[in-house]
C-alpha beads as a LAMMPS data file, in Angstrom:
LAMMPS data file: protein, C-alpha beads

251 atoms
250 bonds

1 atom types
1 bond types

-500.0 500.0 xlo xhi
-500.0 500.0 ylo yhi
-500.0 500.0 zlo zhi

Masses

1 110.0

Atoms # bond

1 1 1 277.035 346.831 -16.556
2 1 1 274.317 345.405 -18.625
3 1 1 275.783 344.049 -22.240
4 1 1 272.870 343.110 -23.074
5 1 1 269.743 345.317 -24.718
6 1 1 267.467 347.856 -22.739
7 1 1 263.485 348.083 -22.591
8 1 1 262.717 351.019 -24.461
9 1 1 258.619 350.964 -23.603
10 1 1 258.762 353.925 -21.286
11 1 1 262.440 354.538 -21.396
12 1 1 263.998 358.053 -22.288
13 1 1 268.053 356.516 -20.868
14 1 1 269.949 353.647 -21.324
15 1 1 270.099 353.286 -17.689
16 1 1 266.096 353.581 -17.458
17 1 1 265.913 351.115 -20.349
18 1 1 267.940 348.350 -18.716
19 1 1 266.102 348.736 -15.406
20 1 1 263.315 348.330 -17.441
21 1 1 264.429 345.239 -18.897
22 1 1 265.348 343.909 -15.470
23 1 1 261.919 344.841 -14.264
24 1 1 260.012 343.500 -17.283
25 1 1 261.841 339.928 -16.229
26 1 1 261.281 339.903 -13.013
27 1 1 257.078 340.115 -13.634
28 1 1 257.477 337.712 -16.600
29 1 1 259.258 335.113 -13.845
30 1 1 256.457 335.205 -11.089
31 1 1 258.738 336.377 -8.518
32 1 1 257.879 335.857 -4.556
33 1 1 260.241 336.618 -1.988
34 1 1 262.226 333.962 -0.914
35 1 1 261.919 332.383 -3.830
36 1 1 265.642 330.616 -5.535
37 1 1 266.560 331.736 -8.814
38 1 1 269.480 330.650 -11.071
39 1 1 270.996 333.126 -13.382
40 1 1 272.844 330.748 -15.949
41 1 1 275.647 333.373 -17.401
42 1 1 275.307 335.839 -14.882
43 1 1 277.891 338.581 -16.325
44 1 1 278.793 341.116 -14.062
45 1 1 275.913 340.301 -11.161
46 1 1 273.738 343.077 -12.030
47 1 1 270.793 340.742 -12.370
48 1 1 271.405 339.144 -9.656
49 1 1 271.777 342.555 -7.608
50 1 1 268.394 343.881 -8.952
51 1 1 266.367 340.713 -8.423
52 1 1 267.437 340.341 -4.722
53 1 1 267.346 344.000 -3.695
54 1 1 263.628 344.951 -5.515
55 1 1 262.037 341.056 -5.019
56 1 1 263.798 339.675 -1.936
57 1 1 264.743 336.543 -4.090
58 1 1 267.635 334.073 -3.544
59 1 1 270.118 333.788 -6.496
60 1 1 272.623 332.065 -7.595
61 1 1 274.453 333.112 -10.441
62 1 1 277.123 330.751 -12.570
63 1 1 279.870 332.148 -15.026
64 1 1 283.241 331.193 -16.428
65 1 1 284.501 334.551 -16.390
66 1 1 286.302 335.594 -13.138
67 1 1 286.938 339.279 -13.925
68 1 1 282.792 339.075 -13.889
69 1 1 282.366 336.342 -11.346
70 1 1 284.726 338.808 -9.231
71 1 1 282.736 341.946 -9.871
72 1 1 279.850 340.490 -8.919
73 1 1 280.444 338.878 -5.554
74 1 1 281.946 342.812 -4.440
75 1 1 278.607 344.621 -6.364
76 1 1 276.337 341.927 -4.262
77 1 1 279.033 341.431 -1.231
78 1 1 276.159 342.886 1.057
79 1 1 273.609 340.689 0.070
80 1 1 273.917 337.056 1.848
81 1 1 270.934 335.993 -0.475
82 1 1 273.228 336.010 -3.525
83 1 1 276.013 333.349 -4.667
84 1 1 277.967 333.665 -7.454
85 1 1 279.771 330.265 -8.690
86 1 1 282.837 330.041 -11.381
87 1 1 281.684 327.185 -12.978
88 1 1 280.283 325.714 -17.014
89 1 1 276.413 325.521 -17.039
90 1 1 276.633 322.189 -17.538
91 1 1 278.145 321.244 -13.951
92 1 1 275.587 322.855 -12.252
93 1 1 274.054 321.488 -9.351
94 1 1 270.832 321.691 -7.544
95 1 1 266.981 322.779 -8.042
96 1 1 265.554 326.309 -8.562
97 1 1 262.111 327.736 -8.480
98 1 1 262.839 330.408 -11.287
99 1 1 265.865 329.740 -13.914
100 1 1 267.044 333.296 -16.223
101 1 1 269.617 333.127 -19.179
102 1 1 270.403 336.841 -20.300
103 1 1 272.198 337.594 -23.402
104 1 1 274.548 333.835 -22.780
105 1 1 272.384 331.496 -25.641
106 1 1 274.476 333.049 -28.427
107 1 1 277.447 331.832 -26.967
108 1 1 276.196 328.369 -26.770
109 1 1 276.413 326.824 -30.042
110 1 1 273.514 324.775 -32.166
111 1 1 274.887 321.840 -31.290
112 1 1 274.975 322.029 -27.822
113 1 1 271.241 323.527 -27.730
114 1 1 269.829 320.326 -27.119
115 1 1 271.878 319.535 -24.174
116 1 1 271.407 323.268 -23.060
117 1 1 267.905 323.204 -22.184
118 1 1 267.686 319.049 -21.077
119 1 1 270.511 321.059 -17.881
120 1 1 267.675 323.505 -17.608
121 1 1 264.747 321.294 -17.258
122 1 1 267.113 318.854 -15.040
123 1 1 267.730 321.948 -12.601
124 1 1 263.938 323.711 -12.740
125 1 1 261.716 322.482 -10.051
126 1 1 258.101 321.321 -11.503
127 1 1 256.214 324.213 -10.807
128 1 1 259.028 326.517 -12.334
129 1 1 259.990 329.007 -14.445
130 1 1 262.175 329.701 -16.659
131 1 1 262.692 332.781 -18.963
132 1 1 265.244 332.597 -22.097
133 1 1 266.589 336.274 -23.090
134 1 1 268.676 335.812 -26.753
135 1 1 269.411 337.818 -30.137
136 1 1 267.054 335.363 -32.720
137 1 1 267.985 335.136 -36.490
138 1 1 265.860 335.021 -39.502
139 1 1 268.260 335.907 -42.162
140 1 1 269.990 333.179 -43.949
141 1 1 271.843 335.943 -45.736
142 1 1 273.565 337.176 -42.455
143 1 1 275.726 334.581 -42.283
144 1 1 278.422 336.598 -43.812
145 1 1 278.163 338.966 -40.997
146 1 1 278.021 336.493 -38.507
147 1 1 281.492 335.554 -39.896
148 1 1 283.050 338.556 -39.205
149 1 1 281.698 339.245 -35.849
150 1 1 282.830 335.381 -35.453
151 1 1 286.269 336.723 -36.166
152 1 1 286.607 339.767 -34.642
153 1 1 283.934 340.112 -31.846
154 1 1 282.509 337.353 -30.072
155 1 1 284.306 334.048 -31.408
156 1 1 282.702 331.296 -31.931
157 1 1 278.845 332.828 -31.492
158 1 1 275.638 331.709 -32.959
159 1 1 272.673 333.503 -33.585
160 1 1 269.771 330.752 -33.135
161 1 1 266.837 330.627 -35.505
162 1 1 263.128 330.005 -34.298
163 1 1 262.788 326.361 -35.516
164 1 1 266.141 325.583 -33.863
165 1 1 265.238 326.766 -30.705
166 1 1 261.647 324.571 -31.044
167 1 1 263.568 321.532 -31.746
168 1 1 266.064 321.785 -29.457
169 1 1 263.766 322.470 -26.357
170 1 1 260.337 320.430 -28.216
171 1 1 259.867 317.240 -25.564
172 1 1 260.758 319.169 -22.861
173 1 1 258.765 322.627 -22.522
174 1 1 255.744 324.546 -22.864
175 1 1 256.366 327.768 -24.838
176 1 1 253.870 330.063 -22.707
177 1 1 255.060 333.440 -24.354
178 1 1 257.360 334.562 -27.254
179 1 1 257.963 338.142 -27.175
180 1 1 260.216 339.987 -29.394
181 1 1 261.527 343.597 -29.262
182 1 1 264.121 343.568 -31.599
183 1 1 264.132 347.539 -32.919
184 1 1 264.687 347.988 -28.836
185 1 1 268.157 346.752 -29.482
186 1 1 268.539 349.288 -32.133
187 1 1 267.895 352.034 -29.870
188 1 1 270.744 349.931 -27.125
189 1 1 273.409 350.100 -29.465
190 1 1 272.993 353.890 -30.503
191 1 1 273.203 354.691 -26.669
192 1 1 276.353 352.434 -26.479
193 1 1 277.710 354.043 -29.264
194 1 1 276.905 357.679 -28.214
195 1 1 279.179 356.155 -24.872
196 1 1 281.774 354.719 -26.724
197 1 1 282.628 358.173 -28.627
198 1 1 282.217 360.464 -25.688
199 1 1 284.673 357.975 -23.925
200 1 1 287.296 357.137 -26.600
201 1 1 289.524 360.059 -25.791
202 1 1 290.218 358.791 -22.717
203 1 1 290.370 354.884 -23.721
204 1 1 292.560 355.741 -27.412
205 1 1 296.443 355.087 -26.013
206 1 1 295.428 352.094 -24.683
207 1 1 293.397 350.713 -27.617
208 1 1 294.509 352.172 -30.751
209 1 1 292.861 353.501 -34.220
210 1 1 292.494 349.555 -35.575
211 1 1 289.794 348.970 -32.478
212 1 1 288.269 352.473 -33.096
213 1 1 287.375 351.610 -36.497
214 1 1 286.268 347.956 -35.873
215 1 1 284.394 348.530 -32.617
216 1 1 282.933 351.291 -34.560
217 1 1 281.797 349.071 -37.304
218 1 1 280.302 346.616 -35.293
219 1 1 278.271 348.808 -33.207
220 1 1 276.686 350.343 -36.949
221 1 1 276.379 347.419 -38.373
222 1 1 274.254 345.544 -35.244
223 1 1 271.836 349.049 -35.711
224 1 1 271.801 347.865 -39.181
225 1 1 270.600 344.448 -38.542
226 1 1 268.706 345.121 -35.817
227 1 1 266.956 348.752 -37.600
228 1 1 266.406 346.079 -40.686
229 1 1 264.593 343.085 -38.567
230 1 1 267.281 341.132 -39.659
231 1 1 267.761 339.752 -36.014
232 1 1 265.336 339.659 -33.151
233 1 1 265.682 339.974 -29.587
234 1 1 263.625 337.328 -27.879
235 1 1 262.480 336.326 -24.595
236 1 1 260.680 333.782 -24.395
237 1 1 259.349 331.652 -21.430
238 1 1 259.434 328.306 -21.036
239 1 1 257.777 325.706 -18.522
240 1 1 257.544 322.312 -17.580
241 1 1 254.016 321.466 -16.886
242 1 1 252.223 324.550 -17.915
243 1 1 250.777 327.618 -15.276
244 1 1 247.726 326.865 -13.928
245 1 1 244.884 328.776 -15.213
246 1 1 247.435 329.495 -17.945
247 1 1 250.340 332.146 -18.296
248 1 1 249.611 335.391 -18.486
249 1 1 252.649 337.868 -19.968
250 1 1 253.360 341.192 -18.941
251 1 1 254.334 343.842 -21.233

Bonds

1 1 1 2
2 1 2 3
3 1 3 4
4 1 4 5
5 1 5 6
6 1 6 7
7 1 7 8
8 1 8 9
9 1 9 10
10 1 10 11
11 1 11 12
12 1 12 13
13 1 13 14
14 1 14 15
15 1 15 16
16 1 16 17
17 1 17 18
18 1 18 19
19 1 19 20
20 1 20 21
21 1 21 22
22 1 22 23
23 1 23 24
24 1 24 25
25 1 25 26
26 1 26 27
27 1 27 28
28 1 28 29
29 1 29 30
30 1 30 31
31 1 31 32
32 1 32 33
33 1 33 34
34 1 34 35
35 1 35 36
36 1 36 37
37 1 37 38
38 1 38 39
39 1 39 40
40 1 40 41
41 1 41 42
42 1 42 43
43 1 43 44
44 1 44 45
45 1 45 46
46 1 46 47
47 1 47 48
48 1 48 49
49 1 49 50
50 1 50 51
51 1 51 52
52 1 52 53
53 1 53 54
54 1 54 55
55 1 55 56
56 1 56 57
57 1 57 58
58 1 58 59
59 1 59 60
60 1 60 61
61 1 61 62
62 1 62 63
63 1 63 64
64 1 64 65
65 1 65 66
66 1 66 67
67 1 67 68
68 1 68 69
69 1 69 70
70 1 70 71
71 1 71 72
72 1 72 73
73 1 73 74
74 1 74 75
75 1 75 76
76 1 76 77
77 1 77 78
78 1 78 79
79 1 79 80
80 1 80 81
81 1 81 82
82 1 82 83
83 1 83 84
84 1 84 85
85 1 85 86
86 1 86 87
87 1 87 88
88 1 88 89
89 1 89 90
90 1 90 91
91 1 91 92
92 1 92 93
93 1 93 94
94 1 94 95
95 1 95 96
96 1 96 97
97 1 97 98
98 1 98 99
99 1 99 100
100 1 100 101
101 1 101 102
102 1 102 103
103 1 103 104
104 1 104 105
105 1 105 106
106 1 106 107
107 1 107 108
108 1 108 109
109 1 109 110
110 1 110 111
111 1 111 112
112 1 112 113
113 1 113 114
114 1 114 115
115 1 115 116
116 1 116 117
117 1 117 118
118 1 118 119
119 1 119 120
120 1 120 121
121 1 121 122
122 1 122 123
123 1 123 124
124 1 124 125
125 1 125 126
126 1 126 127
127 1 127 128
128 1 128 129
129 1 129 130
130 1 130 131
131 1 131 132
132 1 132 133
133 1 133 134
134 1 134 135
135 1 135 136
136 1 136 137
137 1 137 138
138 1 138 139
139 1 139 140
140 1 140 141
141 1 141 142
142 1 142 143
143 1 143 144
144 1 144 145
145 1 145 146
146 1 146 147
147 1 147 148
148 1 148 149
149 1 149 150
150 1 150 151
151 1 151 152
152 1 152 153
153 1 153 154
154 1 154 155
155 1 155 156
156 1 156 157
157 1 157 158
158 1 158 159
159 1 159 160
160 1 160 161
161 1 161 162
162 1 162 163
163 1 163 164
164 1 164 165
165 1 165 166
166 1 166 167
167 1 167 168
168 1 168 169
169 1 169 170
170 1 170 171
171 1 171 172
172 1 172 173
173 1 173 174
174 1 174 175
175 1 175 176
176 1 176 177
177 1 177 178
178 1 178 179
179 1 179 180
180 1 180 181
181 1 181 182
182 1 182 183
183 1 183 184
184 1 184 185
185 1 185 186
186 1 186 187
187 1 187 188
188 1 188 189
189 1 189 190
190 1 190 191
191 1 191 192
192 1 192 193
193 1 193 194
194 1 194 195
195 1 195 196
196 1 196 197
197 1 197 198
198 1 198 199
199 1 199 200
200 1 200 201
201 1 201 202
202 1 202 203
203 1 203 204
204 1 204 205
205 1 205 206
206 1 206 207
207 1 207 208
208 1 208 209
209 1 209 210
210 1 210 211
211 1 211 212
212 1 212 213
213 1 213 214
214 1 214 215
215 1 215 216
216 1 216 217
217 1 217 218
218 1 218 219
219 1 219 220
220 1 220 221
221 1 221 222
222 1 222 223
223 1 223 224
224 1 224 225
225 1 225 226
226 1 226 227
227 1 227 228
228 1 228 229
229 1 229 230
230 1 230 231
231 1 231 232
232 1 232 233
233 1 233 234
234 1 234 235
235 1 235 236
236 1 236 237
237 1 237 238
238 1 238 239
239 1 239 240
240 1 240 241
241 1 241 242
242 1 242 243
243 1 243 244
244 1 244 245
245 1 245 246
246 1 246 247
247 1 247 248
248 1 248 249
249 1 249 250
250 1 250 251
């Protein structure tokens, strides 16, 4: 239950790829045990599973879906070191060694970017860090497509562009690494794809032939964009004060 693109370093499966990608930020954060993490749009707790079962780490996780919210307190009901709360990012409350936002910045909006990472920095302790996971744009002439996937997929998403993330978060943080493995996501939604039609003859009464053909459509058309290096898939860390003897990023 990861919507959100695989690792593909080492990976031969989707399922290999996403525990890579799981793995990958749970070096880039520095994890200790015991350590509090928040996981700001924590989808369906999978995260939050994986960093408290392999890293012995505290997490809280915040959503504003329940069907996810709900999923996620049964996957991590055995797990006392993991909270899930049904709440807007921007009520949270409280201070976190390590702060993670997977695959939710799209779903934020440019104008609320700004406000978006001030709510970070407010709830990342000093020393902290915190690790920013997001599809990145750098094709003016996608905004077309953004319009129909506006429409039809995810309303009312944005795909954020380099210098808009800089302003938005300049004042506030140190950029220690930028990493981008955008043809990764490529290789994500061909798996989900290769899912999708082994699945469909058991999902078609319920869905119809108009969702076949869309869902279809936008599952080629992100390759597309993402086989072109139209858009990116970022994550980049952030902190507040800089690592001592500086940052070094895993790979």
């Amino acid at each position: 239950m990861q919507y959100t693109c695989g690792y593909w370093k080492s990976a031969k499966t989707l399922d290999e790829a996403q525990l890579a990608k799981m793995e990958l930020i749970a070096q880039k954060l520095k994890l200790e045990p015991g350590m509090s993490v928040l996981d700001i749009g924590c989808g369906f707790g999978t995260l939050a599973y994986y960093l408290a079962s392999n890293h012995g780490v505290k997490v809280v996780g915040c959503s504003i879906s329940k069907e996810q919210t709900k999923y996620g307190q049964d996957l991590c009901a055995n797990l006392p070191s993991v909270e899930f709360v049904l709440c807007d990012y921007r009520d949270i409350k409280g201070s976190f060694e390590r702060i993670v936002s997977v695959g939710m910045f799209e779903h934020v909006g440019l104008h609320n970017y700004k406000e978006f990472f001030q709510i970070v920095h407010r709830c990342l302790k000093p020393d902290g860090i915190f690790l920013l996971h997001t599809i990145g744009n750098n094709s003016p002439w996608m905004a077309t497509v953004s319009l129909w996937i506006h429409k039809y997929i995810f309303p009312n998403s944005s795909i954020p562009f380099p210098h808009e993330i800089c302003k938005a978060s300049e004042d506030l943080w140190i950029i220690e690494d930028w990493h981008n493995f955008g043809f990764d996501y490529s290789k994500t939604l061909r798996a989900w794809e290769e899912n999708f039609d082994k699945a469909w003859p058991s999902l078609q009464w319920k869905y119809g032939e108009r969702f076949y053909r869309m869902w279809k459509l936008y599952l080629s058309l992100s390759q597309a964009v993402f086989l072109t290096r139209s858009w990116q898939l970022w994550q980049i860390v952030f902190t507040k004060e800089g690592i001592e003897n500086g940052y070094l990023a895993p790979r």
